[in-house]
VMD Tcl script that draws the C-alpha trace (Angstrom):
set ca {
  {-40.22 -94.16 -81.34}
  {-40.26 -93.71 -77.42}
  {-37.94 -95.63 -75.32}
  {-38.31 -99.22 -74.64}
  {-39.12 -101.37 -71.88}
  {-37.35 -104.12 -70.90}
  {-35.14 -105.02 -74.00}
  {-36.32 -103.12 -77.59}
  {-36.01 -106.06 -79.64}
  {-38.52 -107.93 -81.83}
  {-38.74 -111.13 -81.02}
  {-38.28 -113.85 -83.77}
  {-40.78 -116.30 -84.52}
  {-40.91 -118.83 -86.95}
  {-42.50 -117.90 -90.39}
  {-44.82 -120.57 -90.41}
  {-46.18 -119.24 -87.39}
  {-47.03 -115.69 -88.73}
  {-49.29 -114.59 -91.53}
  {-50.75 -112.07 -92.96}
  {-54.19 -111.23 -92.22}
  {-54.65 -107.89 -94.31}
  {-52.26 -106.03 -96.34}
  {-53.45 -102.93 -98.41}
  {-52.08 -99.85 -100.07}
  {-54.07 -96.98 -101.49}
  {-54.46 -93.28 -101.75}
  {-54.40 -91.63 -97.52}
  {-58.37 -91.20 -96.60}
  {-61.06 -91.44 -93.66}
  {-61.60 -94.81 -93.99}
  {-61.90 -98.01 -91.80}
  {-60.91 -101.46 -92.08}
  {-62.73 -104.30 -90.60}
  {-60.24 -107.45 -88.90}
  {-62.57 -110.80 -88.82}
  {-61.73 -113.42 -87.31}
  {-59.55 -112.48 -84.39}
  {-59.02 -114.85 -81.16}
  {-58.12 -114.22 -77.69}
  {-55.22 -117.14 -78.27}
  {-53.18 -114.54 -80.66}
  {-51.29 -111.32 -80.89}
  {-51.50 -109.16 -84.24}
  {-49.47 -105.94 -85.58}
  {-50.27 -103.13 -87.30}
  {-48.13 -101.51 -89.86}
  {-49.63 -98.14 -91.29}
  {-47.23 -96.16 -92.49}
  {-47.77 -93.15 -94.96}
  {-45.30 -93.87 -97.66}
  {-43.66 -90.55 -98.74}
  {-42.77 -87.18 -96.88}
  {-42.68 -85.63 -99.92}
  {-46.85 -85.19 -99.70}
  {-46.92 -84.27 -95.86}
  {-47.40 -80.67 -94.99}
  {-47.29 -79.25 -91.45}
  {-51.25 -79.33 -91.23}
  {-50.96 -82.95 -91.93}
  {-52.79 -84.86 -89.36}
  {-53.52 -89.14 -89.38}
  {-55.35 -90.72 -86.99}
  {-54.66 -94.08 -86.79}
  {-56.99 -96.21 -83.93}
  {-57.28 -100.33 -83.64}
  {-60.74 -100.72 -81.87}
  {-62.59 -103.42 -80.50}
  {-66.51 -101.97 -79.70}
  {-66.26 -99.05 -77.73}
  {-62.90 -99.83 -76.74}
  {-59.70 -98.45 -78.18}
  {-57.29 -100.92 -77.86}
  {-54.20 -98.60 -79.37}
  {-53.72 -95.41 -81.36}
  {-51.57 -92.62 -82.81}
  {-51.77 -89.50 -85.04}
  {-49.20 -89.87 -87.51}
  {-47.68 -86.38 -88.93}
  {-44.62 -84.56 -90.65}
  {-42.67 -85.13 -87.74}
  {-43.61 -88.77 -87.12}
  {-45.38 -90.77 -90.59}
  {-45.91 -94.21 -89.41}
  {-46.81 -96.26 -86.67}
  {-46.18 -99.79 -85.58}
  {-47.47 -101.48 -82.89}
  {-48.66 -105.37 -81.57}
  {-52.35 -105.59 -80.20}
  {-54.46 -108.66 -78.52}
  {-58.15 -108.41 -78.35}
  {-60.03 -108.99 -75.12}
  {-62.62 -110.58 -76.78}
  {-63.04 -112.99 -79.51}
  {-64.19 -111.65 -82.98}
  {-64.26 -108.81 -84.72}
  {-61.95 -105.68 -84.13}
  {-61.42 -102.61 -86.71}
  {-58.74 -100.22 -87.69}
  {-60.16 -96.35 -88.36}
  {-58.28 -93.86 -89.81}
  {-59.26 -90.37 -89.84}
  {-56.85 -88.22 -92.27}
  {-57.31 -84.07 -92.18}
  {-54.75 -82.24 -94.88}
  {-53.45 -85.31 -96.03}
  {-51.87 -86.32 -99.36}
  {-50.31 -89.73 -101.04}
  {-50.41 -93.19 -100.45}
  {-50.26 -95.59 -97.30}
  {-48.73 -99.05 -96.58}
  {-51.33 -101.35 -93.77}
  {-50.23 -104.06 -92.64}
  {-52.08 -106.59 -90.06}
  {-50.26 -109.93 -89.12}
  {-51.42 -113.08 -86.85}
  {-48.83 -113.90 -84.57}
  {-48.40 -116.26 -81.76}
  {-49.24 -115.13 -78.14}
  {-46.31 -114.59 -75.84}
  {-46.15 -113.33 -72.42}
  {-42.57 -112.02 -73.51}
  {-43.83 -109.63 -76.13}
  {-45.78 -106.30 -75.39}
  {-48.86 -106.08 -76.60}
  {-51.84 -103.49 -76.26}
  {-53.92 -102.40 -74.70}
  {-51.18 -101.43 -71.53}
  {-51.50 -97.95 -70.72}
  {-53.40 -98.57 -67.75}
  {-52.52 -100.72 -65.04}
  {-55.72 -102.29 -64.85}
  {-54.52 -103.58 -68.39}
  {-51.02 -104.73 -67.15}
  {-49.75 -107.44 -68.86}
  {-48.62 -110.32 -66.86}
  {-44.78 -111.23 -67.23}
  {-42.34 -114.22 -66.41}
  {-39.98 -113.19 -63.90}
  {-36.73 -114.34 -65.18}
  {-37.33 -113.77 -68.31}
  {-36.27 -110.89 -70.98}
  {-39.76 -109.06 -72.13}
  {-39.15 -107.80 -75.65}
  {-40.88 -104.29 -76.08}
  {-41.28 -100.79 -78.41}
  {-43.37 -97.70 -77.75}
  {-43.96 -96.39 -81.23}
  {-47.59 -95.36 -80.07}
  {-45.84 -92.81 -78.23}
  {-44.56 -90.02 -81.18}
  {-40.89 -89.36 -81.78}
  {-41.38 -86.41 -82.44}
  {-44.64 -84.27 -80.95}
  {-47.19 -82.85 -82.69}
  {-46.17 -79.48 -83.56}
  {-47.56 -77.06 -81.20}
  {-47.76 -79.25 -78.16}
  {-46.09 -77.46 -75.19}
  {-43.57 -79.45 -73.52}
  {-45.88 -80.05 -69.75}
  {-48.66 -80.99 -72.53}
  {-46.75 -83.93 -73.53}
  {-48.17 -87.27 -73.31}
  {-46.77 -90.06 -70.72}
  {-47.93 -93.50 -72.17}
  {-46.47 -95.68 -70.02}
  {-46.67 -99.52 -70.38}
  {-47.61 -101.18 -67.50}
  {-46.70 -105.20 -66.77}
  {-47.55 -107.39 -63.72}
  {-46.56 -110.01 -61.78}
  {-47.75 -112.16 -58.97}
  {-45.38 -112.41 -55.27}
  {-47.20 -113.96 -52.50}
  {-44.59 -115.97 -50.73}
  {-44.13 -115.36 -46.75}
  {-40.43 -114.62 -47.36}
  {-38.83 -111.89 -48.78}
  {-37.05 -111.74 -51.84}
  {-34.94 -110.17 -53.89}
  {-36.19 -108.75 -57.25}
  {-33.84 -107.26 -59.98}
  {-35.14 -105.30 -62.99}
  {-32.57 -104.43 -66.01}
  {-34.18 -102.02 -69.00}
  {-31.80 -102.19 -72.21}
  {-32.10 -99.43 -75.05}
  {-31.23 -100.15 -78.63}
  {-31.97 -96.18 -79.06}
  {-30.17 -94.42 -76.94}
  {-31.09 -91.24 -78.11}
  {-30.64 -89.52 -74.29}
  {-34.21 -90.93 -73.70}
  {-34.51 -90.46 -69.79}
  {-35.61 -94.02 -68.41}
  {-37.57 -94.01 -64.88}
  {-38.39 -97.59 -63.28}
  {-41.09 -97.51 -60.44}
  {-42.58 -100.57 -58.65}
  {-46.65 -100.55 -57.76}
  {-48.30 -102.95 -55.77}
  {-52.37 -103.42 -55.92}
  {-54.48 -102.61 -52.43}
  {-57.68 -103.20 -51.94}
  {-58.60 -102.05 -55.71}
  {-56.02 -99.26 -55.97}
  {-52.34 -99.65 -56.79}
  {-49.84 -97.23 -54.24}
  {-46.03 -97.09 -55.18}
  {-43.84 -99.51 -53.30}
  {-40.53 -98.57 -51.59}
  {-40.02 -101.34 -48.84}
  {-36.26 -102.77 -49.94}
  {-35.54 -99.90 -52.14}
  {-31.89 -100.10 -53.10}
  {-30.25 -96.92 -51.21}
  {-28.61 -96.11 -54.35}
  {-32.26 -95.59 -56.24}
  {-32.58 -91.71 -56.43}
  {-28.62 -91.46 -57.69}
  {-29.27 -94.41 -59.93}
  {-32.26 -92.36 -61.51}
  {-30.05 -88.90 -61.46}
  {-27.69 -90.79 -64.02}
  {-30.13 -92.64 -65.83}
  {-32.10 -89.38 -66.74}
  {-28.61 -87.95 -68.33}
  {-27.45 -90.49 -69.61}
  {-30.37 -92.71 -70.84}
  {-28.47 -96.01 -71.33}
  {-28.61 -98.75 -68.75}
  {-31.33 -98.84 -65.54}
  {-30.72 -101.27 -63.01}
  {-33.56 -101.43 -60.06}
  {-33.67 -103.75 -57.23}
  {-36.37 -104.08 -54.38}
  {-37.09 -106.52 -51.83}
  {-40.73 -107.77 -51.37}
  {-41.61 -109.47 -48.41}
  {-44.93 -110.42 -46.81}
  {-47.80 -110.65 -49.30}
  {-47.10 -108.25 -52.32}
  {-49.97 -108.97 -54.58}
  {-48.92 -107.34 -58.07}
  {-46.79 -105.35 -59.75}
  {-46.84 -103.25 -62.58}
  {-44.11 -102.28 -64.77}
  {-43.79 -99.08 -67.43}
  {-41.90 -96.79 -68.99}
  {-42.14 -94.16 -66.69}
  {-44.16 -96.27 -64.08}
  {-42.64 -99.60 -63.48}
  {-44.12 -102.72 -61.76}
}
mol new
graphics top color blue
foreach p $ca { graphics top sphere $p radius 0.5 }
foreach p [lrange $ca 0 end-1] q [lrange $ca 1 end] { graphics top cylinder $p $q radius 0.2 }
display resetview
């Protein structure tokens, strides 16, 4: 699992207000899975996980994709290195959304899992990887986040500038005449030396274009330390005049 944004908790709900929409288990395959139902008022997960390492080989390849039409709304390929993938989804549109799995070398059973959830502006949720999918946040409040769709481990093979950067982009609205002071804090509950990198956008006339009015001075040393040590990043900028948006993400931020 890649780092986390924000805090890398789950956030508790009450049972009654989750339940299951599918749950299946069954030899891996190419298969696909149809989700009915779905509403624009909810959040789902997806648990697939491939239940034993035992049956995995280094040719091992799963493809896991939610999609919604033409659009993918999130995605991994699960492997040797990395067997299961969890991850909470909305749907842009109301209806029906499916989960296709495309398995190449690939041997023993699976675990899926879909749940309903409730819809929370404090809870990631795909699709985020672009900032024209930002998810709008509360400021003052702690936005619970993970990045499983990003692989622990690579895909063996993958040269390290291959890599990919999924980075989870959130937004939020400033249009006051006054400046003020903002102040991000990203906590880890993996601190496996996972270098953390905070960056503030703001949207221009269509196109987003990094923002460094009110930078604290300290930034650059602040992000020397951070990429060694991985633990705690503290970020603070001053917006004045009429900052439209932000975006925040794990290697992009706001």
């Amino acid at each position: 699992m890649k780092w986390i944004a924000v805090f890398a908790l789950a956030l508790v709900a009450k049972a009654g207000e989750i339940s299951i929409l599918t749950q299946k288990t069954g030899a891996v395959r190419s298969e696909s899975a149809t989700l009915a139902g779905l509403g624009t008022n909810n959040r789902y997960s997806l648990l697939y996980s491939l239940r034993s390492l035992r049956d995995l080989t280094a040719e091992t390849r799963v493809e896991v994709e939610v999609r919604q039409g033409d659009a993918v709304l999130a995605s991994k390929t699960l492997h040797e290195g990395d067997p299961d993938y969890y991850t909470q989804f909305r749907v842009p549109h109301a209806g029906v959304a499916t989960v296709v799995i495309r398995a190449s070398h690939a041997t023993g059973d699976y675990l899926m899992v879909v749940n309903r959830w409730p819809l929370s502006a404090q809870v990631k949720s795909e699709p985020d990887h672009r900032w024209q999918d930002a998810m709008t946040i509360p400021l003052g409040k702690t936005i619970f986040a993970s990045g499983d769709d990003e692989e622990y481990i690579p895909l063996p093979g993958t040269p390290r500038k291959a890599l990919p950067e999924l980075a989870d982009w959130y937004k939020f609205e400033f249009s006051s005449d006054k400046p003020a002071l903002v102040f991000f804090q990203i906590d880890l509950m993996e601190r496996d030396q996972i270098p953390v990198d905070v960056r503030v956008y703001r949207v221009a006339n269509g196109k987003i274009e990094e923002y460094y009015e009110g930078e604290d001075s300290v930034t650059l040393p602040h992000h020397a330390f951070s990429a060694a040590s991985a633990d705690v990043r503290h970020a603070q900028r001053l917006f004045g005049g009429h900052a439209a948006a932000g975006a925040i993400s794990e290697r992009a931020v706001l």
